[in-house]
C-alpha positions in Angstrom: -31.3 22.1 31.0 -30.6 18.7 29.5 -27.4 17.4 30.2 -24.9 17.1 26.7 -24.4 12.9 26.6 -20.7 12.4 25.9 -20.2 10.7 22.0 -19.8 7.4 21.3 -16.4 5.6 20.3 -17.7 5.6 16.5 -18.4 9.3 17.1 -15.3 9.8 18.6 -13.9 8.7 15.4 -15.9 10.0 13.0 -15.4 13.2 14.2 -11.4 12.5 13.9 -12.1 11.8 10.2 -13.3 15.3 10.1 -10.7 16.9 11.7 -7.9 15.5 9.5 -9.6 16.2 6.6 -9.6 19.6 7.6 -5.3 18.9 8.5 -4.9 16.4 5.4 -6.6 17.3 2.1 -5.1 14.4 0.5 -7.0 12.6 2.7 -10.3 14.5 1.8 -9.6 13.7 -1.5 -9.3 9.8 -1.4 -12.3 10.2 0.9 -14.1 12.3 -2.6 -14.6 15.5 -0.5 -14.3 18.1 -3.4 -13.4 20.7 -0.9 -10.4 19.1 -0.5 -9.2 19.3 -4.2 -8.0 23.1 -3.9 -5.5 22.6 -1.5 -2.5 20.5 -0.1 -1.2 19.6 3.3 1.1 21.1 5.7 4.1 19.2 5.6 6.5 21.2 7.9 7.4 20.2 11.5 4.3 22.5 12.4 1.7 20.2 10.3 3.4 17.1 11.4 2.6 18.1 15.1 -1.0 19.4 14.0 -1.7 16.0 13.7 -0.1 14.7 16.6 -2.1 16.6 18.6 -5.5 15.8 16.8 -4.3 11.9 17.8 -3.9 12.8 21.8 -7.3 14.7 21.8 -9.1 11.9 20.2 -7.5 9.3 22.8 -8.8 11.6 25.1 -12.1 11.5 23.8 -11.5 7.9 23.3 -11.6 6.6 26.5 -14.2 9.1 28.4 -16.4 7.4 25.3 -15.6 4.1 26.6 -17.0 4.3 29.6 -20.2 6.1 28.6 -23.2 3.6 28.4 -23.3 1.6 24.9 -19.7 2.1 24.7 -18.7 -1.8 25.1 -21.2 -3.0 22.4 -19.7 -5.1 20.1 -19.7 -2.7 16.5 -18.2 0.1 19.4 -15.6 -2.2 20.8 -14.1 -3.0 17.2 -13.7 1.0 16.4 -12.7 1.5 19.1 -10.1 -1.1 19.6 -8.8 0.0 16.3 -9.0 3.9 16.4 -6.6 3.5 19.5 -4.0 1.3 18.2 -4.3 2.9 15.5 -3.8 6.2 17.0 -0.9 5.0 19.3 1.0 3.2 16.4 1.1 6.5 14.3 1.9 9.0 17.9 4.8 7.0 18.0 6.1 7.0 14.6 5.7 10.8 15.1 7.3 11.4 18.6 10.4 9.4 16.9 10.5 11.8 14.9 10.4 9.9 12.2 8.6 12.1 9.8 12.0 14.5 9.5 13.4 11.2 7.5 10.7 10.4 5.2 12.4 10.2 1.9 12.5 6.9 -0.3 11.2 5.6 -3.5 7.5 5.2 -2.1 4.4 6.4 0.5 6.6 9.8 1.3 4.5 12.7 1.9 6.2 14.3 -0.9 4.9 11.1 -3.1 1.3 11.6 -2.3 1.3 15.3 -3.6 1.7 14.1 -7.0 -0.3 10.9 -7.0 -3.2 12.2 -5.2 -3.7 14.8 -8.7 -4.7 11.6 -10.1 -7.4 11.2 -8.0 -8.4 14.5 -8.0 -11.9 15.1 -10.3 -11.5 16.4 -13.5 -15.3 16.3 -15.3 -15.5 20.1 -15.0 -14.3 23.3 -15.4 -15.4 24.1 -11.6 -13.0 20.8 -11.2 -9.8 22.2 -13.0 -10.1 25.6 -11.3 -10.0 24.1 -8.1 -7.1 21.7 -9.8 -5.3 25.0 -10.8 -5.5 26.7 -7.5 -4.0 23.2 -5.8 -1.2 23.2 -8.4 -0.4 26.7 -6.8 -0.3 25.3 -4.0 2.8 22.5 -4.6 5.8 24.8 -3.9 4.3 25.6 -0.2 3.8 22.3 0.5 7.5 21.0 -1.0 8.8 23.6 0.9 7.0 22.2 4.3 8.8 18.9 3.3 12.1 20.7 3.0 11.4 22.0 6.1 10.8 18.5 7.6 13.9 16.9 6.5 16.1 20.4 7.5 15.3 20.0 11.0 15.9 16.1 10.7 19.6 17.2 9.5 19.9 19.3 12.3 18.9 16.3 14.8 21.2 14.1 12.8 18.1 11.3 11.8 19.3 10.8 8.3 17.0 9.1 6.1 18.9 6.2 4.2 21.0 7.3 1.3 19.9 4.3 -1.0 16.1 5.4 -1.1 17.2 9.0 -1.3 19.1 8.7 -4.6 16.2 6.7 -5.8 14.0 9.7 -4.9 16.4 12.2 -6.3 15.9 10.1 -9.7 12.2 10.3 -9.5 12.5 14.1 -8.9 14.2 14.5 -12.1 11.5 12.4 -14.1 8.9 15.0 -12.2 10.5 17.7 -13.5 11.0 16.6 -17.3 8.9 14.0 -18.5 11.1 14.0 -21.9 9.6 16.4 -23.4 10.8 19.5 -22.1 8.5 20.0 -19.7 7.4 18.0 -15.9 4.9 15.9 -15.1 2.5 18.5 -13.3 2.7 20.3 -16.7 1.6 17.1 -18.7 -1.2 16.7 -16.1 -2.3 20.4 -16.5 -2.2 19.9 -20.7 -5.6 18.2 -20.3 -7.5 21.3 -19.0 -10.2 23.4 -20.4 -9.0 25.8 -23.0 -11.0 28.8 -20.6 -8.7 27.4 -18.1 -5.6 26.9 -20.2 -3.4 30.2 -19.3 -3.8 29.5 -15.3 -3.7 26.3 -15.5 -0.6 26.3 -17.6 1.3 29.1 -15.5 0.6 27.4 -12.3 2.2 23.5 -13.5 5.0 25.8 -14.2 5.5 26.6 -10.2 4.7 23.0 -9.7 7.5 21.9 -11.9 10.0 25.1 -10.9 9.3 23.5 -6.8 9.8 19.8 -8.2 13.2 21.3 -9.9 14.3 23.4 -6.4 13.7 20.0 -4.4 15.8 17.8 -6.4 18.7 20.4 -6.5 18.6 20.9 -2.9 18.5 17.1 -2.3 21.1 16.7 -4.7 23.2 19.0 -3.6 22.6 19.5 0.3 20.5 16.8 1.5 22.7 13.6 -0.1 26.2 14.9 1.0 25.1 15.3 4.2 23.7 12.1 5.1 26.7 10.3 3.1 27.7 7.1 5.2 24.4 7.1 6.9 23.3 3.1 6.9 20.9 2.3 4.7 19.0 -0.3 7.6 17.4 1.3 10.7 17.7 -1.5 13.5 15.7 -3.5 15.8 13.8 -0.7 17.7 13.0 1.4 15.0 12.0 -1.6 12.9 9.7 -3.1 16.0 8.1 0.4 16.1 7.2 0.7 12.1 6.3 -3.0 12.6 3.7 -2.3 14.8 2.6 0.5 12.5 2.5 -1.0 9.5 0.6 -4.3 10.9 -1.1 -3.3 13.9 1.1 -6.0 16.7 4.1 -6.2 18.4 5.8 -9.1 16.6 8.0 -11.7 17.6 10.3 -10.7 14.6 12.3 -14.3 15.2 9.6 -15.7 14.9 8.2 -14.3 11.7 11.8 -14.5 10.2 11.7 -17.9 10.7 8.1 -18.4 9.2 9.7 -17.2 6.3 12.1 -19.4 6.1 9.3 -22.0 6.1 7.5 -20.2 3.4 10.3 -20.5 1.4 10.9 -23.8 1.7 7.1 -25.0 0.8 6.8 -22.5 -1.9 10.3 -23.8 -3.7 9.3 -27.6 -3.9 5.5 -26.5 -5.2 7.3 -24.2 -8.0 9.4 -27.0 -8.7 7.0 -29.5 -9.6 5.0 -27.3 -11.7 8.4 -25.7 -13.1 8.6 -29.2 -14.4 5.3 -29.2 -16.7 6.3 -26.0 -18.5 10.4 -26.4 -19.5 11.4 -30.6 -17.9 14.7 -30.4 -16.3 15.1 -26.9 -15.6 17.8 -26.2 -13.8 15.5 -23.8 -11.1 11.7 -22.7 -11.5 13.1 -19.4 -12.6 14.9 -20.5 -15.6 11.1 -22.0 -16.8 9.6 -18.3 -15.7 12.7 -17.4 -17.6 11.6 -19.1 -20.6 8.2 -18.2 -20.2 9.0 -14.8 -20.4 10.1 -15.2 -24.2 7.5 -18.1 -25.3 5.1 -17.7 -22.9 1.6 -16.4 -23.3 1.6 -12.8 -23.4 -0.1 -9.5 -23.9 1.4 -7.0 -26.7 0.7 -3.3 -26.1 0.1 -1.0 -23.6 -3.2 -0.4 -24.3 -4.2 -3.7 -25.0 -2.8 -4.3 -21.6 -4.7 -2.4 -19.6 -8.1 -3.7 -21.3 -6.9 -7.4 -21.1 -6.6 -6.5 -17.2 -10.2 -5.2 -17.0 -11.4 -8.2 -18.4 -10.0 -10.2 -15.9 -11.4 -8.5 -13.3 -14.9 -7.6 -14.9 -14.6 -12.0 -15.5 -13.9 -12.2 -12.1 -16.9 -10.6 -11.0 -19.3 -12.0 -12.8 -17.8 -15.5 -11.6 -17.5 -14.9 -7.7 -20.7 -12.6 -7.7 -23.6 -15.1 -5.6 -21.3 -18.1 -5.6 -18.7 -17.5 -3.1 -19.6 -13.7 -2.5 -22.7 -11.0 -2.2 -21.9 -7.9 -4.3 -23.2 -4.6 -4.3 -24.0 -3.4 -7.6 -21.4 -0.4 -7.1 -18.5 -3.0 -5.7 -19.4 -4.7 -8.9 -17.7 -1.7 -10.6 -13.6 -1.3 -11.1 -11.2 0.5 -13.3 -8.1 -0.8 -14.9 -5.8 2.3 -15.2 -1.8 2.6 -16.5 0.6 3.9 -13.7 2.0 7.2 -14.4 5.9 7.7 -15.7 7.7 8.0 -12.2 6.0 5.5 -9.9 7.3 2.5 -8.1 7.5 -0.7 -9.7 5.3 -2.5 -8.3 1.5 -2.1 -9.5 -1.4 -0.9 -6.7 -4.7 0.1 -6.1 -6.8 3.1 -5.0 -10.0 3.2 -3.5 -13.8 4.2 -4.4 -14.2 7.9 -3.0 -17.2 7.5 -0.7 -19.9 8.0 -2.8 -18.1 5.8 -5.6 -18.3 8.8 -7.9 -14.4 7.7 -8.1 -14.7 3.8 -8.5 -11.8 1.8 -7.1 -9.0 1.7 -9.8 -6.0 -0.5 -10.2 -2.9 0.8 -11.7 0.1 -0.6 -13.7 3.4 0.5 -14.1 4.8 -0.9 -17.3 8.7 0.8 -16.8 8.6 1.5 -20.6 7.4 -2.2 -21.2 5.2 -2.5 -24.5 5.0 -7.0 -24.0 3.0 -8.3 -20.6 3.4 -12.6 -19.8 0.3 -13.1 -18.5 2.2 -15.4 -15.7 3.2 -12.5 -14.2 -0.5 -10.3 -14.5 -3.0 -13.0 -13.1 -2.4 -13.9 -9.7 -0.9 -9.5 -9.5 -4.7 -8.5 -10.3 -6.7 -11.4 -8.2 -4.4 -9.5 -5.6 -5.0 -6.1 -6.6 -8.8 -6.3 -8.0 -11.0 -8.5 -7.8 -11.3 -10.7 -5.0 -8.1 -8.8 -3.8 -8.0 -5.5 -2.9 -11.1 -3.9 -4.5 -13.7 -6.5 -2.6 -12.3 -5.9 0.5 -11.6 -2.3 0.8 -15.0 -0.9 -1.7 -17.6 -3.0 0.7 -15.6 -0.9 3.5 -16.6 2.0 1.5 -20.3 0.7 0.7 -20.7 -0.4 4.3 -19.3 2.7 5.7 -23.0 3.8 7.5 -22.6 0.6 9.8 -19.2 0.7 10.8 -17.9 4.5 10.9 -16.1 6.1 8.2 -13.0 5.5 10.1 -13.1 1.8 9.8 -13.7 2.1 6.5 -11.3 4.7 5.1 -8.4 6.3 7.1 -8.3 3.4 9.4 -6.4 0.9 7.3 -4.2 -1.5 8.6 -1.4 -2.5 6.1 -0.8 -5.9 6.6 -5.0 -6.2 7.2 -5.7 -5.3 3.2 -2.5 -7.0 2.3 -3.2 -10.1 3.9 -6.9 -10.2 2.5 -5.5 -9.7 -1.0 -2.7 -12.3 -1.3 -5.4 -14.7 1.1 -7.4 -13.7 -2.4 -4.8 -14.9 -4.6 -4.6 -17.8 -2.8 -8.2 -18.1 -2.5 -8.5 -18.4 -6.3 -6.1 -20.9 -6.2 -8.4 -23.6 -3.9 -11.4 -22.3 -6.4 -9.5 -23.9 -9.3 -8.9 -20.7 -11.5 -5.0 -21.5 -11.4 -5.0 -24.9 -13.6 -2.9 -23.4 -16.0 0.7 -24.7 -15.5 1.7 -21.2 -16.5 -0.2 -19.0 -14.5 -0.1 -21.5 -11.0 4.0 -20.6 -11.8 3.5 -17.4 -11.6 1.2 -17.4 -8.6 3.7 -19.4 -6.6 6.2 -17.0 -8.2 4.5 -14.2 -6.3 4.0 -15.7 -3.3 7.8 -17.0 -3.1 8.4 -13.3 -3.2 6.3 -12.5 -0.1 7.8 -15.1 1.7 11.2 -13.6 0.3 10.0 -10.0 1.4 9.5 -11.3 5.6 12.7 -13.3 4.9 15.0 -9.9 3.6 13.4 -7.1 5.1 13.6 -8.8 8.6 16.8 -9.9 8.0 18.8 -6.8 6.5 17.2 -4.3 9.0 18.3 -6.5 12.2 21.2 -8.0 10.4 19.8 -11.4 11.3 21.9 -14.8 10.5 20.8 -16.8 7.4 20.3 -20.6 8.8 22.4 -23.2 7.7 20.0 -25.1 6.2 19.5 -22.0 3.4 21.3 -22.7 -0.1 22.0 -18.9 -0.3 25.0 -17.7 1.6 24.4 -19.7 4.9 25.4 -18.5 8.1 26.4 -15.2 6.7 24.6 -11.6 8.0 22.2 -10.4 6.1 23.3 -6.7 3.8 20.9 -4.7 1.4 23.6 -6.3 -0.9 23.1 -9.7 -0.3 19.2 -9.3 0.3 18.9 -8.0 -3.4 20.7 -10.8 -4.6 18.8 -13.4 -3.1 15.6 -11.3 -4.2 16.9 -11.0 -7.8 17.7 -15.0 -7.9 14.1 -16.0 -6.0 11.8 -13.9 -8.3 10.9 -13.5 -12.0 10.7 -10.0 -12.0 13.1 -8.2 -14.0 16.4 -6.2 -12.3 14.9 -3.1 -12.1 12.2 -4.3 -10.6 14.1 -6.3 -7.7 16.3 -2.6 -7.3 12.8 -0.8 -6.5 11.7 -3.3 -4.2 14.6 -3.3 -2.3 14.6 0.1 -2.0 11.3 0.2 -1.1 11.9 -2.2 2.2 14.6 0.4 2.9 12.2 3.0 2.5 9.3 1.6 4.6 10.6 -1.0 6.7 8.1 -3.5 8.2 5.7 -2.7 5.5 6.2 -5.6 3.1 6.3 -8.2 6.1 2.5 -7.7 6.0 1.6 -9.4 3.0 2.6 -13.2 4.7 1.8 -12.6 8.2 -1.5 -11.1 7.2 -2.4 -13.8 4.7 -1.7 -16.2 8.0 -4.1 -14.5 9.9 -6.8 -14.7 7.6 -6.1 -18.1 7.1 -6.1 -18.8 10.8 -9.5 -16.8 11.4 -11.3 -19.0 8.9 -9.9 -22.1 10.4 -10.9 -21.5 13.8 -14.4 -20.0 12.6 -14.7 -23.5 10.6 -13.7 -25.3 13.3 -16.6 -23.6 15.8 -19.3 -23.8 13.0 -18.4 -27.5 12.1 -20.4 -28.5 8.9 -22.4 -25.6 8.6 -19.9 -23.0 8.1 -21.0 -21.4 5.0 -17.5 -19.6 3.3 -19.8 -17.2 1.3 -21.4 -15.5 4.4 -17.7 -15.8 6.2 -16.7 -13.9 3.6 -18.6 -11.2 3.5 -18.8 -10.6 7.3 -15.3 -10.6 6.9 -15.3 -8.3 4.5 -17.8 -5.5 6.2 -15.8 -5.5 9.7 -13.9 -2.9 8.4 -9.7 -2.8 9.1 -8.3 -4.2 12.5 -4.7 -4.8 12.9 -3.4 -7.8 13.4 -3.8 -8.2 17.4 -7.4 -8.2 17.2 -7.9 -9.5 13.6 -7.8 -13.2 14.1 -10.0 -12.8 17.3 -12.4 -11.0 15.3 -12.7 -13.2 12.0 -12.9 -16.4 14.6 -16.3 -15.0 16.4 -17.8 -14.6 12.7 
């Protein structure tokens, strides 16, 4: 009898892919698995551990998979190097017991059962009936979350009670839209008329669960975690840290690389500041300006075309000069952000067989008029070379890493960092000449450095130097943080309230952006620096670009053997 040969690390995670699809539909349904569009999570204490445990097996797996023969070869080593500090970052987010205080304005569990409808196919009637069955399915799930957050009120871990009112608001614009009836019920209104009673009486439950969640948080949920502070502290920051950028940071240190940031950025914004309104008093009073006589972009429609030109310019610009695209990378999709989202715009990925191509999505927060300052730079960032470039050749290079490394293994502040490294990237290529536009790109990198500056600062109540020329040697307070956001940024107020909340929401998160732009930075410099004159950036790139995610531990490492 031959002997079984234990798998492979890239097995080992492959084979956890499957297992959480079968735990996570959402998942399956970013991945494209149309299984996966009939049915939602389990979000109750119960699920949450369901997954815990699929994480200890597979570290179990892991490191008997190490040892076996082949198992230190370099495409092994990088999954598995990932998979387990992967694995360890999320086992202990969960044995925190963090999961019974998910509630904010963003990336909640109760967030991604409306948003991943979006993603969810729609081209049949086969689609919609499996649509219908997972609209049944919202008031189980809703109630899992309830569940969740109950037992956190019972072990006194109170979510913050800024993000939760937020998240009471956006329950109330799930339930009615405006017109009478919720979101779920708008979705539903596109369905097959064959279709059109089920699919109609099921939104209804879907909206009716929406409805029985925002009472209950209204009602039960906000009273009782009155007075609860809206930061979470060193430890619990250092631990979503290390989650949401793959290292144990020196937080001092990063919060004083900000500081550094800020202090480049400022002088750069005001010397083009100077070109577009001479004298200003501040950079933002020109952005100010340009927000009235600036270039701009009328409509929402209009908008959202505009923005696939970009990108579909982009393309065709980048494509063989300083990149090697794959026809189906070549392919994005420029979408409006549904009523009730975040501020900020974002992207979703290709499903697997790019049947779903990558998509990037805007918020417009009523806005009919779009500066173009502000959208440039935003969709480098979020299209193309940002986001889309990277994370579709994951997709499209999937068969030579593992599907882990190029899906559900994502490190935050990896894909962040690649896509403001893009912005910046487009920058050195000359596509920023425009006095305007370079404005605005400085503009948005000013507020990443702002974002390591205030998140690290309000959550550890860090001093602010004395060589700042906002409020120095005070403590930093959610109050003072959105101040200092509101007068370093362009965007408009209720768009510096929704970031705020969302670094209350999910601390160490927004960090990622800066420090991962300086690791990709530092990983080309020190690959230069071994190639000498015949470092080609083209092939960099795109060896970069089909490593699949690493956090940032290993990330610099890996980009300076490339």
């Amino acid at each position: 009898m031959s002997e079984t040969k234990s798998p492979l690390p890239r097995e080992v995670a492959d084979a956890y892919v499957d297992e959480l699809i079968a735990l996570d539909p959402v998942t399956g349904t970013y991945l494209g698995v149309a299984e996966s569009s009939s049915r939602l999570p389990d979000l109750s204490p119960a699920g949450q551990e369901a997954l815990a445990e699929l994480a200890r097996t597979t570290l179990a797996r892991l490191d008997e998979a190490e040892r076996r023969p082949g198992g230190d070869s370099d495409v092994e080593r990088r999954c598995a190097r990932l998979l387990r500090e992967r694995l360890t970052a999320e086992l202990a987010v969960h044995e925190a017991d963090e999961g019974l205080r998910s509630v904010g304005n963003m990336g909640t569990a109760a967030h991604s059962v409306r948003e991943v409808f979006t993603l969810t196919p729609t081209g049949t009637d086969e689609d919609w009936g499996r649509i219908a069955e997972r609209l049944r399915a919202v008031p189980a799930a809703f109630a899992g979350y309830r569940a969740s957050l109950s037992l956190g009120l019972e072990r006194e871990l109170f979510a913050a009670p800024r993000p939760t009112a937020t998240f009471i608001e956006q329950l109330g614009e799930w339930a009615d839209t405006g017109e009478g009836r919720g979101w779920f019920e708008d979705f539903a209104a596109d369905g097959p008329e064959a279709l059109r009673a089920e699919l109609d009486e099921a939104a209804r439950g879907a909206t009716a669960a929406v409805a029985e969640l925002r009472d209950w948080m209204r009602n039960v949920y906000a009273p009782a975690i009155e007075g609860a502070p809206n930061t979470v502290g060193r430890e619990r920051y250092a631990r979503w840290s290390r989650y949401y950028n793959g290292t144990d940071l020196d937080l001092d240190e990063a919060y004083a690389y900000g500081w550094s940031e800020y202090h480049r950025l400022l002088a750069e914004m005001k010397t083009e500041a100077e070109k577009i309104l001479p004298g200003a008093e501040t950079p933002w009073v020109a952005l100010a300006h340009l927000d009235e006589h600036g270039k701009h972009i009328e409509g929402v429609d209009e908008v959202r075309d505009w923005l696939q030109g970009l990108m579909d310019q982009a393309i065709e610009q980048l494509d063989g000069t300083h990149f090697e695209l794959a026809e189906r990378v070549r392919r994005v999709e420029s979408r409006i952000a549904p009523p009730g989202s975040a501020a900020a715009p974002y992207y979703t990925s290709p499903s697997e067989d790019f049947s779903r191509p990558g998509r990037t999505w805007l918020p417009t927060m009523g806005q009919t008029r779009f500066p173009v300052y502000d959208l440039v730079s935003t969709w480098y960032h979020e299209g193309v070379p940002g986001h889309h470039l990277q994370l579709a050749q994951w997709t499209h290079v999937a068969d030579d890493l593992s599907r882990y490394q190029a899906s559900v293994g994502m490190v935050s502040a990896n894909a962040e960092g690649w896509a403001l490294y893009a912005e910046r990237l487009m920058d050195e290529l000359g596509y920023l000449t425009d006095a305007e536009q370079r404005l605005g790109y400085l503009d948005a990198q000013m507020m990443r450095a702002a974002r390591v500056i205030v998140d690290i600062g309000m959550h550890l109540e860090l001093e602010i130097p004395a060589d700042s020329p906002f409020h120095p040697g005070e403590r930093w307070t959610p109050k003072l943080a959105q101040e200092f956001f509101g007068a370093h940024s362009s965007r408009p107020a209720d768009f510096v309230e929704s970031e705020l909340t969302r670094y209350l929401t999910i601390p160490g998160q927004a960090i990622g952006y800066k420090l991962g732009e300086r690791a990709w930075l530092l990983g080309r410099e020190k690959a230069g620096e071994r190639h000498g004159d015949s470092f080609d950036l083209k092939a960099w790139h795109m060896a970069a670009l089909s490593q699949g995610s690493l956090g940032l531990d290993d990330l610099v490492d890996e980009l300076s053997r490339l």
